[in-house]
C-alpha positions as CSV (number, residue, x, y, z in Angstrom):
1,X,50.5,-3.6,-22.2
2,X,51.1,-1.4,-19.2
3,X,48.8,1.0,-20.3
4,X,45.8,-1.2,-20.9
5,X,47.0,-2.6,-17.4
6,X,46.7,0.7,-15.7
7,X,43.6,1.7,-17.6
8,X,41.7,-1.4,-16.2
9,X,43.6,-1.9,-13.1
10,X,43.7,1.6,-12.4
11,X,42.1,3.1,-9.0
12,X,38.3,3.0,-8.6
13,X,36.2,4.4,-5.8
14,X,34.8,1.3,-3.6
15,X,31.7,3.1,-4.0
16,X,30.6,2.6,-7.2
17,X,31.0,-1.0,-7.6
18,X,29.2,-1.5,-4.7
19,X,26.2,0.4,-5.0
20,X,26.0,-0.6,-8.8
21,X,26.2,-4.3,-8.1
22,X,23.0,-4.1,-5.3
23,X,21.1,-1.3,-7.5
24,X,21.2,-4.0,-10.6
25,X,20.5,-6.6,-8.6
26,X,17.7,-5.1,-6.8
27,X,16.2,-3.9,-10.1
28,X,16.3,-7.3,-11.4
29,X,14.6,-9.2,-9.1
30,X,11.6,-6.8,-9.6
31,X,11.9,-6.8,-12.9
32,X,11.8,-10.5,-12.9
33,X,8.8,-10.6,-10.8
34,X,6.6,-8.4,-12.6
35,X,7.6,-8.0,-16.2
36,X,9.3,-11.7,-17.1
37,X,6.4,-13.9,-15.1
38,X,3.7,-12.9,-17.2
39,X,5.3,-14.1,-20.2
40,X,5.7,-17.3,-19.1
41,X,2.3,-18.3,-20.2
42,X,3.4,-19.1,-23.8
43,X,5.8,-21.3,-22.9
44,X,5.8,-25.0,-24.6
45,X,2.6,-24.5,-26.0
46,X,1.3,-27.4,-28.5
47,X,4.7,-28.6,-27.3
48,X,7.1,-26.0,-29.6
49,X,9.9,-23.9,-28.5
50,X,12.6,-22.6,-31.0
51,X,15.7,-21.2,-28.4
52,X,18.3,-18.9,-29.5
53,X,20.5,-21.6,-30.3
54,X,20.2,-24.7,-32.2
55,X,22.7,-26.3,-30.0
56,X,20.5,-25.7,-26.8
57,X,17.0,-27.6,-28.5
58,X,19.3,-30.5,-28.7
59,X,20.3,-30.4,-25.1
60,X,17.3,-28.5,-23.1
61,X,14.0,-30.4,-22.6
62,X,10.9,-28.7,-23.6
63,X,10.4,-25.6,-22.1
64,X,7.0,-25.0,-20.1
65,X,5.1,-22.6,-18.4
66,X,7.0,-23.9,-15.0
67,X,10.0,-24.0,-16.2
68,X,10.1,-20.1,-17.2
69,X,8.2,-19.1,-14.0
70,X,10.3,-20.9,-11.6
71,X,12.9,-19.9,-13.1
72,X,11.6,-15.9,-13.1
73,X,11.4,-16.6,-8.9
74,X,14.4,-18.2,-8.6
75,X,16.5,-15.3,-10.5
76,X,14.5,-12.7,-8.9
77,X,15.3,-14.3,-5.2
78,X,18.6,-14.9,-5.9
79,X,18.9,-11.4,-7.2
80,X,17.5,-9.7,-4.3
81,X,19.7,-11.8,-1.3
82,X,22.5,-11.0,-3.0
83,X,21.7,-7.1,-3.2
84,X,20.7,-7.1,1.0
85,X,23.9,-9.3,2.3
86,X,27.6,-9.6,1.4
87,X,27.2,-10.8,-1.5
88,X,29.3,-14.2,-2.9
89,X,30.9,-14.3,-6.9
90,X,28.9,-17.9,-6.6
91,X,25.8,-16.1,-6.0
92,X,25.7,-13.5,-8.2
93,X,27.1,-15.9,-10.9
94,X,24.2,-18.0,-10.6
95,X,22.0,-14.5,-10.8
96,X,23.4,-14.3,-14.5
97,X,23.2,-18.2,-15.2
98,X,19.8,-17.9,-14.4
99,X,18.8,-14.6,-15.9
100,X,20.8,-15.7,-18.9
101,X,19.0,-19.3,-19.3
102,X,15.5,-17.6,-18.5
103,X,15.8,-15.5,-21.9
104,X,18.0,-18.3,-23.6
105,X,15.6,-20.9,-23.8
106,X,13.3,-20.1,-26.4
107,X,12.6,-17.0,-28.8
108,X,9.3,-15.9,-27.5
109,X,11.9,-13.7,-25.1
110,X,13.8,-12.0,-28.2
111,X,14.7,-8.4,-26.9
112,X,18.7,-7.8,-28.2
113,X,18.5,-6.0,-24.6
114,X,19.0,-8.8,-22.7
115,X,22.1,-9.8,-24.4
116,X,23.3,-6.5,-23.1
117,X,22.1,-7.1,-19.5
118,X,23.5,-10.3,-19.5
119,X,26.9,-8.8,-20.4
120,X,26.8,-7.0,-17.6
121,X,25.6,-9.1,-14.7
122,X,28.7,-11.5,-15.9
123,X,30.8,-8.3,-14.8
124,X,29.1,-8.0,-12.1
125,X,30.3,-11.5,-10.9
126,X,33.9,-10.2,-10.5
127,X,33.6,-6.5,-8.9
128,X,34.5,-6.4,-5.5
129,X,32.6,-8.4,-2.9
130,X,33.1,-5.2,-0.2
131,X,30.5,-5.0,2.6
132,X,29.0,-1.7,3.4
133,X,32.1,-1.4,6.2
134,X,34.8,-1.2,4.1
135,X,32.6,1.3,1.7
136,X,31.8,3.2,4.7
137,X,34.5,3.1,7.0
138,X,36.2,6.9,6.0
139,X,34.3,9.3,4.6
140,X,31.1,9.2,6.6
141,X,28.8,12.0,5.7
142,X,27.1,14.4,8.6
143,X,23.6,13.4,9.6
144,X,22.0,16.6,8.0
145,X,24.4,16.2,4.4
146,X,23.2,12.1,5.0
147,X,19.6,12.7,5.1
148,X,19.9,15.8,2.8
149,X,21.0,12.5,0.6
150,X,18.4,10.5,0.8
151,X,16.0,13.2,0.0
152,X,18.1,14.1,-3.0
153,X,18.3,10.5,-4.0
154,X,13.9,10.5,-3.6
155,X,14.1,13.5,-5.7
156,X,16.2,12.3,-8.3
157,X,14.0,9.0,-8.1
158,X,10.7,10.9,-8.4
159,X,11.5,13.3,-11.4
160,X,13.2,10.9,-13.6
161,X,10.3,8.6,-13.2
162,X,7.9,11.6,-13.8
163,X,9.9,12.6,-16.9
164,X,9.5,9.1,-18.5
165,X,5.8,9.4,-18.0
166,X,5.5,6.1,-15.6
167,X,4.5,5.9,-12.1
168,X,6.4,7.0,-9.3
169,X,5.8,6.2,-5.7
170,X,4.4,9.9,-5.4
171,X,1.7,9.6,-8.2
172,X,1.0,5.9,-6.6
173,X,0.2,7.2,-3.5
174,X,-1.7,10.4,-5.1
175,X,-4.4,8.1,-6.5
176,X,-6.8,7.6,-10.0
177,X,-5.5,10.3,-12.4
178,X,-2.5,11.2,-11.8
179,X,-0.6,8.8,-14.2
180,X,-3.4,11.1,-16.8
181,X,-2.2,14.6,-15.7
182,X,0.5,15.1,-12.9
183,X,-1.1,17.6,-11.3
184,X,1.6,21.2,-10.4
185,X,1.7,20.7,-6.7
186,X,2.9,16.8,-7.7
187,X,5.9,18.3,-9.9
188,X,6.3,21.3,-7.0
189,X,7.0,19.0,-4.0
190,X,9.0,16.7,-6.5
191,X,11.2,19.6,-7.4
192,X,10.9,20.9,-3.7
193,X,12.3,17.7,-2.3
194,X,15.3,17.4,-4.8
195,X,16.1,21.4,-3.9
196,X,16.2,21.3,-0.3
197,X,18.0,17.5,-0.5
198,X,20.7,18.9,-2.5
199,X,20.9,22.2,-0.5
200,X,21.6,19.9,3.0
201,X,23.9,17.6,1.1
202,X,26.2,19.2,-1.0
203,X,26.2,22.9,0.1
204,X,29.6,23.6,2.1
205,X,29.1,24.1,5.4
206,X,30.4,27.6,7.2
207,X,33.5,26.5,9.7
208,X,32.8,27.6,13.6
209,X,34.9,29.9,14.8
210,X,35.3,28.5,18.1
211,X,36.7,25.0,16.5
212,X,39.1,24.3,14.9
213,X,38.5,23.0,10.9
214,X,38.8,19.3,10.6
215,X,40.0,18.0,7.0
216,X,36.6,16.6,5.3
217,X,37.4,12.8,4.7
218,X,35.0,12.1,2.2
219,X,37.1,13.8,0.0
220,X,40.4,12.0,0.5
221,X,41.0,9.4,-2.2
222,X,39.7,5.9,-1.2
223,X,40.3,3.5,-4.1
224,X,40.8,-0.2,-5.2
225,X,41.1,-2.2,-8.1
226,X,38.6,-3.0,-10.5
227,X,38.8,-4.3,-13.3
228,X,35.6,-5.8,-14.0
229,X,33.8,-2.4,-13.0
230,X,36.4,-0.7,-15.8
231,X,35.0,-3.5,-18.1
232,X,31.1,-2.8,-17.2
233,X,31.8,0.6,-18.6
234,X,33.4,-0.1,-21.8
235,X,30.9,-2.8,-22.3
236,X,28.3,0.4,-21.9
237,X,30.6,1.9,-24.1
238,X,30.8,-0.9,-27.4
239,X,27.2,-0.8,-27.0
240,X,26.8,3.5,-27.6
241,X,28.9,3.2,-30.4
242,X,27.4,0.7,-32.5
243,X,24.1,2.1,-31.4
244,X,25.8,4.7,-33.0
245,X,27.5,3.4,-36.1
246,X,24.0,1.6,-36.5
247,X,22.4,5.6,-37.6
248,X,24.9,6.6,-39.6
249,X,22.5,5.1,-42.6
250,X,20.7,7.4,-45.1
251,X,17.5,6.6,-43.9
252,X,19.0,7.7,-40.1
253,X,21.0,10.7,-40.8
254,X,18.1,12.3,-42.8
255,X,15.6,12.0,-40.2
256,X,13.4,9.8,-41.7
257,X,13.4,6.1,-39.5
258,X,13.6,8.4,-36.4
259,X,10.3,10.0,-37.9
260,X,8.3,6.6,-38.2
261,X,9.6,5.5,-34.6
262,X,8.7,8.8,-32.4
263,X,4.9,9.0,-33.4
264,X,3.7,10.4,-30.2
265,X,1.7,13.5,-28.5
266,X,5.0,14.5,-27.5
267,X,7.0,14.3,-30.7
268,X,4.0,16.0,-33.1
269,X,3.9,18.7,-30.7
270,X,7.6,19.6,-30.7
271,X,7.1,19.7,-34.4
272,X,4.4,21.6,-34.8
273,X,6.1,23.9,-32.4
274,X,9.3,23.8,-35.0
275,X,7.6,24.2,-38.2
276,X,5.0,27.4,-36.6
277,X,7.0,29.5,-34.1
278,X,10.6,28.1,-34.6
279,X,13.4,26.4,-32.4
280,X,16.0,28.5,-30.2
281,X,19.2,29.0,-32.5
282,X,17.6,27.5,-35.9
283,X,14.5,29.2,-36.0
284,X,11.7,28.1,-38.2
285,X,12.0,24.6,-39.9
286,X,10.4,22.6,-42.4
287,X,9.0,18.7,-41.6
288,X,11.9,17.4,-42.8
289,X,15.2,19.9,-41.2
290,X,13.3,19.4,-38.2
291,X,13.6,15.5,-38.1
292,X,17.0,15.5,-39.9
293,X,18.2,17.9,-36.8
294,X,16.6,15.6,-34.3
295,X,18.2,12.6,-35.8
296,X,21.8,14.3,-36.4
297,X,21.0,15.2,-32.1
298,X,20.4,11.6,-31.4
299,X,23.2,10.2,-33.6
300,X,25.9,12.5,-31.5
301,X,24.1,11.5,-28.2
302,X,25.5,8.3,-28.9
303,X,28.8,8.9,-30.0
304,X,29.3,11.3,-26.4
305,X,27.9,9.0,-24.3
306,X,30.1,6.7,-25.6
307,X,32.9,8.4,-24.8
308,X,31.7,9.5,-21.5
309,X,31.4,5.6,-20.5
310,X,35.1,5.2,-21.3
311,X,36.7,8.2,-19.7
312,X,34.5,7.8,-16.7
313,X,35.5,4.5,-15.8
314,X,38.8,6.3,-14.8
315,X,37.4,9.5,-13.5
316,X,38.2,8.6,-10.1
317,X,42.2,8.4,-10.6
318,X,42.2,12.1,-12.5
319,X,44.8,14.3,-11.0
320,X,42.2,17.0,-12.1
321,X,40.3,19.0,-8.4
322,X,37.4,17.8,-7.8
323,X,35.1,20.1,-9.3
324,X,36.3,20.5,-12.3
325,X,36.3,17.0,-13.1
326,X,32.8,17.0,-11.6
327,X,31.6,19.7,-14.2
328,X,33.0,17.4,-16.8
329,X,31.1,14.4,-16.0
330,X,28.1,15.9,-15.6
331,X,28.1,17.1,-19.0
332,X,28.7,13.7,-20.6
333,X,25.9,12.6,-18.2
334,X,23.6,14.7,-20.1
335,X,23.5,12.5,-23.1
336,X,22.6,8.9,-22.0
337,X,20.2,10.7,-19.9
338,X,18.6,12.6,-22.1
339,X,18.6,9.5,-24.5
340,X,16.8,7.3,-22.3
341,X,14.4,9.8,-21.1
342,X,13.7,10.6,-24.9
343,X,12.7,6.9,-25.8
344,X,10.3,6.5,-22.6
345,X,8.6,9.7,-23.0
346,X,8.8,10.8,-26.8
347,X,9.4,6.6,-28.6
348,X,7.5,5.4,-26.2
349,X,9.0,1.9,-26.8
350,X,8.0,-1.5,-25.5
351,X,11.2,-2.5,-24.0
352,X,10.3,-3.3,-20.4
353,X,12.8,-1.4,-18.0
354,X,15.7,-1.2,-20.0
355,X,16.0,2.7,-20.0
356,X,15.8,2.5,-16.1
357,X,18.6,0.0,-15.5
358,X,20.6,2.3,-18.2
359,X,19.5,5.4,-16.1
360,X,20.8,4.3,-13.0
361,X,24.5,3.3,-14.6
362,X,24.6,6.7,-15.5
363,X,23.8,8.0,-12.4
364,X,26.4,5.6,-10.4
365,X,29.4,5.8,-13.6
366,X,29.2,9.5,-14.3
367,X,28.3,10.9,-10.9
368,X,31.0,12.0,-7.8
369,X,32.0,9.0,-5.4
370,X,31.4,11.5,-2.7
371,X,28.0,12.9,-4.1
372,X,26.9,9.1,-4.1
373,X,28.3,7.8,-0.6
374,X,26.3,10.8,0.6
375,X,23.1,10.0,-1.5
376,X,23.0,6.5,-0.3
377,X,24.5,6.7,3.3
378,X,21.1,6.8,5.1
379,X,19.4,4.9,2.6
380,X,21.4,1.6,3.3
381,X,21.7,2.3,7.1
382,X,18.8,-0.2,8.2
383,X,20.4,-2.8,6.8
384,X,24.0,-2.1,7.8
385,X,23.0,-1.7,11.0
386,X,20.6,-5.0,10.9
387,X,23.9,-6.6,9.3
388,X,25.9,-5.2,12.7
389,X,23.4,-6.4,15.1
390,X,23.6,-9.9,13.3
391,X,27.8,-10.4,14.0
392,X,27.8,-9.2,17.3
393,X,24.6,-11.3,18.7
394,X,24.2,-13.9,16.1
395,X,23.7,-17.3,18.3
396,X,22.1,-21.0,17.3
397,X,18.7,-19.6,18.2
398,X,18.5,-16.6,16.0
399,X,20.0,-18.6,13.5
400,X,16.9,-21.3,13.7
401,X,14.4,-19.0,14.0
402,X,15.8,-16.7,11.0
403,X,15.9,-20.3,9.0
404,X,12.2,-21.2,10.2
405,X,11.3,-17.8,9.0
406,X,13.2,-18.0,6.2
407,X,11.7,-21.6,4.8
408,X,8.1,-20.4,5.9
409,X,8.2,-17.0,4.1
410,X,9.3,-18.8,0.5
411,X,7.1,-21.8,1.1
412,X,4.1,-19.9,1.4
413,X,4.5,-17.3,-0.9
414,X,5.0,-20.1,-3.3
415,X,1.9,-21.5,-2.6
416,X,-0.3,-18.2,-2.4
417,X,1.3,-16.9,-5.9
418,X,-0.7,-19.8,-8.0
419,X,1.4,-19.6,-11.0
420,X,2.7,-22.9,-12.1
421,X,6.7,-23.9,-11.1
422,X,6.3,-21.2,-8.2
423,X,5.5,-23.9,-5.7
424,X,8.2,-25.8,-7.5
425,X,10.8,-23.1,-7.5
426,X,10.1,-21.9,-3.8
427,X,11.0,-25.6,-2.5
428,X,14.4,-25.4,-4.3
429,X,14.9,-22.6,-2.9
430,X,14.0,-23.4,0.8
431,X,16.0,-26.4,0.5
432,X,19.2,-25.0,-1.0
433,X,19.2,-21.9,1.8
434,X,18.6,-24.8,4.4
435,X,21.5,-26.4,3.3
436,X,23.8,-23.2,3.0
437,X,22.7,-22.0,6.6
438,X,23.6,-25.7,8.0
439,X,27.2,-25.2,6.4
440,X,27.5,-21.9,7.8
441,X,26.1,-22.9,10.9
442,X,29.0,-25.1,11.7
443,X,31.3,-21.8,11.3
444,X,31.9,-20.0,14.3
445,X,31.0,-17.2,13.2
446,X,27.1,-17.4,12.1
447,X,26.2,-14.0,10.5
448,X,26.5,-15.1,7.4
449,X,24.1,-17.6,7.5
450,X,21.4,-15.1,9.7
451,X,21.7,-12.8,7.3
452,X,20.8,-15.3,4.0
453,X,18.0,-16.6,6.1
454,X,17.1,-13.2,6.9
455,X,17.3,-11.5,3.4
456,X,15.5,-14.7,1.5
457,X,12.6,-13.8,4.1
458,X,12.5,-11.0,3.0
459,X,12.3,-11.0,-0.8
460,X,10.1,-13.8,-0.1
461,X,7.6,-11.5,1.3
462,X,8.2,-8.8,-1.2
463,X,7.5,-11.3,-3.9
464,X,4.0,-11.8,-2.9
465,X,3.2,-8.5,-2.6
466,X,4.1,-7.6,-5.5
467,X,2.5,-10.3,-7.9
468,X,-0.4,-10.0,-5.5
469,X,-0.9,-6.3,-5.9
470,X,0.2,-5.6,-9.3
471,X,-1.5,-7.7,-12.9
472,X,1.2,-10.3,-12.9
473,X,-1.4,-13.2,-12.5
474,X,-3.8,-11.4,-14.3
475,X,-1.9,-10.8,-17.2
476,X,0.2,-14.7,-17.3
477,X,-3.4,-16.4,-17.2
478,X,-5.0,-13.9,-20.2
479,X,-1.9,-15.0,-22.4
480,X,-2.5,-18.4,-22.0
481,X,-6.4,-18.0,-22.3
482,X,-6.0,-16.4,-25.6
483,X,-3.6,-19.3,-26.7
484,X,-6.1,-21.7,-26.0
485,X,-9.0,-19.8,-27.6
486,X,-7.0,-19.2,-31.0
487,X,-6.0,-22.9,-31.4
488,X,-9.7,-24.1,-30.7
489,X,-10.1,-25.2,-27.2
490,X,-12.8,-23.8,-25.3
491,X,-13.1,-25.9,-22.2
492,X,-9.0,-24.9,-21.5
493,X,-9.1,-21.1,-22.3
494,X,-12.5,-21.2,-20.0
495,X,-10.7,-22.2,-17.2
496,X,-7.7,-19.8,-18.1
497,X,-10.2,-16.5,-18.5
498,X,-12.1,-17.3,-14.9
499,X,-8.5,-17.5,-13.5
500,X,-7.8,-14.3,-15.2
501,X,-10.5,-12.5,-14.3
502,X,-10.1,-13.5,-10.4
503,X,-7.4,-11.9,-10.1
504,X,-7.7,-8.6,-12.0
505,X,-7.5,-5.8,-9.4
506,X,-9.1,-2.5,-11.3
507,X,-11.0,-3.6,-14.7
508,X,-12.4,-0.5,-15.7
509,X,-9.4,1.4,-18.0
510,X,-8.6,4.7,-19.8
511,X,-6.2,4.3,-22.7
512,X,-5.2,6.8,-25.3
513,X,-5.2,4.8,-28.7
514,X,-3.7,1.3,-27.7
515,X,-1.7,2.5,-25.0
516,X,-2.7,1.9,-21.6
517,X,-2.9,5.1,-19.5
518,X,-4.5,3.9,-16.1
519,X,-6.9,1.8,-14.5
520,X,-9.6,1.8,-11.7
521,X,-11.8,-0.4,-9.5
522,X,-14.7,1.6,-10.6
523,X,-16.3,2.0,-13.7
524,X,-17.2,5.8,-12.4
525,X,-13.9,6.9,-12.0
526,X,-13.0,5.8,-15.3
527,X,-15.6,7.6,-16.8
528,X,-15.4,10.3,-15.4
529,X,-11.2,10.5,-16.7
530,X,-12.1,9.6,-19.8
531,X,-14.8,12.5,-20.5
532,X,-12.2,15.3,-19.2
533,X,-9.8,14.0,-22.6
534,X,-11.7,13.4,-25.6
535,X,-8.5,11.1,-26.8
536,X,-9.1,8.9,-24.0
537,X,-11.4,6.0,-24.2
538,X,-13.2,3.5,-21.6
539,X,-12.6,0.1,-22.3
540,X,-13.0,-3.2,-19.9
541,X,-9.5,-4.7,-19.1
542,X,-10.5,-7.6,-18.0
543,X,-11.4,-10.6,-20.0
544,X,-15.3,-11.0,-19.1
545,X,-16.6,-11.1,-22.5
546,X,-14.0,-13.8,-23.7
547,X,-15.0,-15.8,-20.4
548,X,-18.5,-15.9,-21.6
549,X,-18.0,-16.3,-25.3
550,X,-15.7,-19.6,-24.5
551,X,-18.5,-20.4,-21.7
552,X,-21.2,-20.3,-24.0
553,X,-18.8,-22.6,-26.7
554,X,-18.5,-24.7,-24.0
555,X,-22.1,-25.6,-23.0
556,X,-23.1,-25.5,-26.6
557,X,-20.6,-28.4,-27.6
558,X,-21.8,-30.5,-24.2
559,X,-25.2,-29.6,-25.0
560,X,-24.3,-30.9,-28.7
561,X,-22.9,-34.2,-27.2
């Protein structure tokens, strides 16, 4: 018993808790916003649900359309205030309730991933509750190493991004193409900017001889307890290895499901590469060594970043110096890495963001606490220093005018988003934060309640742009157009397809087989994509043709009448 006491109640840097707990959160509440909505178009249609749990069809009314989308915008809002202010274990347990109940409640959600994510937002709910002063307080970084981390932290951002094969902010900003072909200079400045951010953060700095050398703080040992971060990582942990036990089948070890899974341009060129000109160490290969070494490589990848998950929840109390147990972890970091890169480049799986929320536990669990407090230092300094300003000017006025903001911002977002139980969803939401601030309010201290008022404003806001710049609406009101047009009524998928079609943003598409690759406003751009790579194709995204088909159904059967 005392060891399993000092394994989970064993020092952790404040550090990672913290920054794990708003990265997850964060990530969430977009996730939420722009993956989950759209699916809520198939919910209690013809007035049938099946949940994940007999005992919750006895208890839950029928699930609709509203009740999945407000409850996508509640979890995301929720998500994201907790992530910007001092977060409450209230808060973020709601966060999971939500989340949980928004997969829960029927099967048409049936990823085994969100079991997993779940798991770990319930952990979540008991890590520490630090604000950014107590993370902060000792071991502040230098202005240069602090903004050498943010541009290491950009870089990082950028070229994990690029390696999955998604959109960065870079490539978004680049313009049409560049999701086809990242052009060299894109990869040069993305390398560039990781180089010269790691060069002003972590490379020692020369001592003046005219001063005299001050002890560097960040590397004293700043640690509390936490058990439930301990607990995050073993969770990670059960979840490698049966991931891992789950391959050790014949049809695994020899190569052969791996085969049928990784059917991409990606994949058949690394094995043409194998079977012609050879690999480092192993040479040339037949079809089938080649697949039996790439599944033998993923079945250890598992098993080591298993065990990396478990030793580096304790990394932080190691008597070991700081580099070497540095070097360490960043060799077990390879392998969930190189895992999760693997299935969004090479699988190319339809799993939503799962391989990025499992990316950036890696990066928090196996990387230095001093490597991250530098990474994120100027990152989080608006809103530390926002959170400052609040407690040392926070007065009834700004507290008012934060709340009318506040109540505003969701209210109207609600309203513009058009998506049924957004309207509904953004009123529970105004109303609860009104109540919370009035509570607070009678506090003397009022920060707390600025800063929920403040934060809800703002996600608010971020909301809308989101759904109104990305194909959220587009995509929720084709699902439940092609519902309506597979179970025979017309007149209801009409009026689903015009909605659709309002709010598609670039029809004209490129995709290579069924995947997707990009889209554009103009039907000249697309063309002109598509003739550069003859495995591309030109294809309408938008649902036009099924508008008029169900249009013409329509006016035939009134004509009929």
């Amino acid at each position: 018993m005392k060891r399993v006491e000092d394994f989970f109640f064993g020092g952790v840097d404040p550090i990672r808790p913290w920054l794990l707990l708003r990265i997850l959160l964060l990530m969430l509440a977009f996730d939420c916003w722009l993956d989950l909505i759209p699916h809520g178009g198939r919910y209690g249609f013809n007035e049938f649900n099946v949940s994940h749990f007999a005992w919750l069809d006895a208890l839950q009314p029928l699930p609709t359309s509203g009740t999945y989308v407000g409850t996508m915008v509640l979890t995301g809002l929720l998500a994201f205030v907790m992530a910007v202010t001092r977060p409450s274990r209230a808060g973020v347990f709601g966060v999971f309730a939500l989340y949980t109940y928004g997969w829960l409640m029927s099967m048409l959600d049936s990823y085994q991933h969100h079991y997993l994510l779940s798991l770990l937002l319930l952990n979540l709910t008991f890590f520490p509750m630090h604000d950014s002063a107590a993370i902060f307080e000792r071991g502040v970084p230098p202005r240069n190493r602090s903004f050498g981390g943010l541009l290491f932290s950009l870089g990082v951002l950028e070229v994990l991004m690029g390696l999955s094969g998604v959109d960065s902010p870079l490539t978004a900003l680049v313009g049409p193409g560049a999701a086809v072909e990242t052009p060299t200079w894109v990869w040069g400045f993305r390398f560039a900017v990781l180089l010269l951010g790691g060069l002003l953060a972590f490379l020692p700095e020369k001592d003046q001889p005219t001063r005299t050398p001050q002890p560097d703080k960040s590397d004293e040992p700043t640690t509390t307890s936490a058990w439930a971060y301990v607990s995050f990582c073993v969770t990670c942990g059960v979840v490698y290895f049966y991931t891992f036990v789950g391959k050790l089948p014949k049809d695994w070890r020899e190569g052969h499901a791996l085969r049928r899974l990784q059917q991409t341009e990606l994949s058949e060129a690394l094995e043409t590469h194998a079977t012609t000109e050879g690999l480092p160490l192993v040479g040339v290969q037949t079809p089938e060594e080649f697949w039996a070494l790439m599944a033998a490589g993923a079945i250890a990848v598992q098993l080591v970043s298993c065990v990396g998950f478990v030793l580096a929840s304790t990394q932080d109390r190691w008597p070991w110096p700081p580099r070497r147990r540095m070097l360490v972890m960043l060799a077990f970091l390879v392998a969930p890495l190189s895992f999760h890169l693997g299935a969004e480049a090479g699988l190319g799986l339809d799993i939503g963001w799962f391989s990025f929320y499992m990316m950036a536990v890696a990066l928090v669990v196996f990387l230095p606490a001093t490597v991250l407090r530098t990474m994120v230092y100027r990152a989080t300094l608006p809103v530390r220093a926002i959170s400052v300003r609040l407690q040392e000017t926070t007065s009834r006025a700004t507290v008012v005018a934060a709340l009318v903001l506040a109540c505003a911002a969701v209210l109207g977002v609600g309203r513009q988003l058009d998506l049924p139980g957004a309207w509904s969803a953004s009123l529970l939401v105004a109303t609860a934060i009104g109540v919370l601030v009035a509570i607070d309010f009678r506090t003397p201290k009022r920060d707390r309640a600025g800063s929920l008022a403040l934060g809800l404003a703002l996600g608010a806001l971020l909301m809308g742009w989101t759904v109104v710049h990305s194909d959220v609406r587009f995509d929720f009101y084709r699902f439940v157009g092609g519902e309506y047009r597979r179970h025979g009524e017309p007149a209801r998928a009409l009026a689903a397809y015009e909605k659709a079609n309002a709010y598609v943003d670039a029809p004209w598409c490129v995709y290579r087989g069924r995947d997707l690759v990009e889209c554009y406003r103009e039907e000249s751009e697309g063309e002109q994509i598509a003739e550069r790579y003859r495995d591309l194709r030109l294809q309408r995204r938008d649902r036009q043709r099924q508008e008029d088909e169900m249009r013409r159904v329509v006016e035939g059967n009134a004509g009929g009448s």
